[in-house]
C-alpha positions as CSV (number, residue, x, y, z in Angstrom):
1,X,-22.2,-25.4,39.9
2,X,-21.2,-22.3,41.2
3,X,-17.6,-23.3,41.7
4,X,-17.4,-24.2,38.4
5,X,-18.6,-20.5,37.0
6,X,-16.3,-19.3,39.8
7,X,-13.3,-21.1,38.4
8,X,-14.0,-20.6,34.7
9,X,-14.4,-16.5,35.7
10,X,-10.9,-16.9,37.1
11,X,-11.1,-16.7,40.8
12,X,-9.8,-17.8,43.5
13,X,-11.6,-20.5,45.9
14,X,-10.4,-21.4,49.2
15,X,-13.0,-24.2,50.2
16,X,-13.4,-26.4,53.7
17,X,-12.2,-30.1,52.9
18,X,-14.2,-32.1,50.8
19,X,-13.3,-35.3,49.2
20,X,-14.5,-34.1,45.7
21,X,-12.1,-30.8,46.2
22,X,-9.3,-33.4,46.7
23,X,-9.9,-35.6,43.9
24,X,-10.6,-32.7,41.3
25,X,-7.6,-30.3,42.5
26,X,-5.1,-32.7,44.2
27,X,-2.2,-32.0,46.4
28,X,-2.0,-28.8,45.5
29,X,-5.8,-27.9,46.2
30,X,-6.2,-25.0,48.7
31,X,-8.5,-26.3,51.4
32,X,-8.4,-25.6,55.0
33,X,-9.7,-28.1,57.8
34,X,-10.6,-26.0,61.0
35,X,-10.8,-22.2,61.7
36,X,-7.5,-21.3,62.6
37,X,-6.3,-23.3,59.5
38,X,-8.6,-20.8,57.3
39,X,-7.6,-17.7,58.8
40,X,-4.2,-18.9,58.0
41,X,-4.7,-19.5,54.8
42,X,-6.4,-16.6,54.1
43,X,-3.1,-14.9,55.2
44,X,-1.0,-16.6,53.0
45,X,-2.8,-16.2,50.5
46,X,-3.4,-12.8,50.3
47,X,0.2,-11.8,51.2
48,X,1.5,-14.3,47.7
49,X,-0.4,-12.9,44.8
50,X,1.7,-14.6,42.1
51,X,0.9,-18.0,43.9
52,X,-2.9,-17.4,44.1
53,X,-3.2,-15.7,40.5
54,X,-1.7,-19.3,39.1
55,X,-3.7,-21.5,41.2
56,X,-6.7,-19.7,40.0
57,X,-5.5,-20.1,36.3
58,X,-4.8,-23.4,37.0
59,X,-8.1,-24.0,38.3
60,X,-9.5,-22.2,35.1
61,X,-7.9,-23.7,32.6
62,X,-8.9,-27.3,34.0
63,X,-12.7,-26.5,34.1
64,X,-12.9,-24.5,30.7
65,X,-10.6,-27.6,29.0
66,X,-12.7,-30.6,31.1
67,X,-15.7,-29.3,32.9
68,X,-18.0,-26.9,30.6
69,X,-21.5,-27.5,30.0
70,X,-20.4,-28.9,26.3
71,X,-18.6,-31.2,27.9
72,X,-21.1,-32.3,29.8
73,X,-23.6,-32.8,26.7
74,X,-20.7,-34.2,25.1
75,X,-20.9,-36.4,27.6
76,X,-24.3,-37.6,27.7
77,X,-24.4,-37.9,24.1
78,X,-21.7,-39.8,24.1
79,X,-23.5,-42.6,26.3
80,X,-26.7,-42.8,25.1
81,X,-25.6,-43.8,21.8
């Protein structure tokens, strides 16, 4: 959940690979696989603000138009029907 409300508030999430990260974000989700890979990462980056600042409103803009909680009840409702 958390990474939801993180997304929605606009930030930017570097995460370890998970499938799920994958599947939601695609190609262009920023993940890292080992240490030095992080560290990397967090170099880039921090040194390309324009390039985080869009992934992060990328990010935000697919949660708040797919991934809120009324879209979740939406959802439900929608299946129990």
């Amino acid at each position: 959940q958390r990474t939801f409300e993180a997304a929605a508030a606009g930030a930017f999430q570097l995460s370890d690979y998970k499938k799920a990260v994958v599947d939601f974000h695609g190609d262009e989700a920023a993940i890292f696989r080992s240490l030095p890979e992080a560290i990397q990462k967090v170099r880039y980056y921090l040194s390309h603000d324009q390039e985080r600042m869009a992934y992060a409103e990328r990010v935000r803009q697919t949660v708040l138009n797919n991934h809120t909680y009324q879209h979740r009840i939406n959802f439900i409702f929608d299946h129990i029907k």
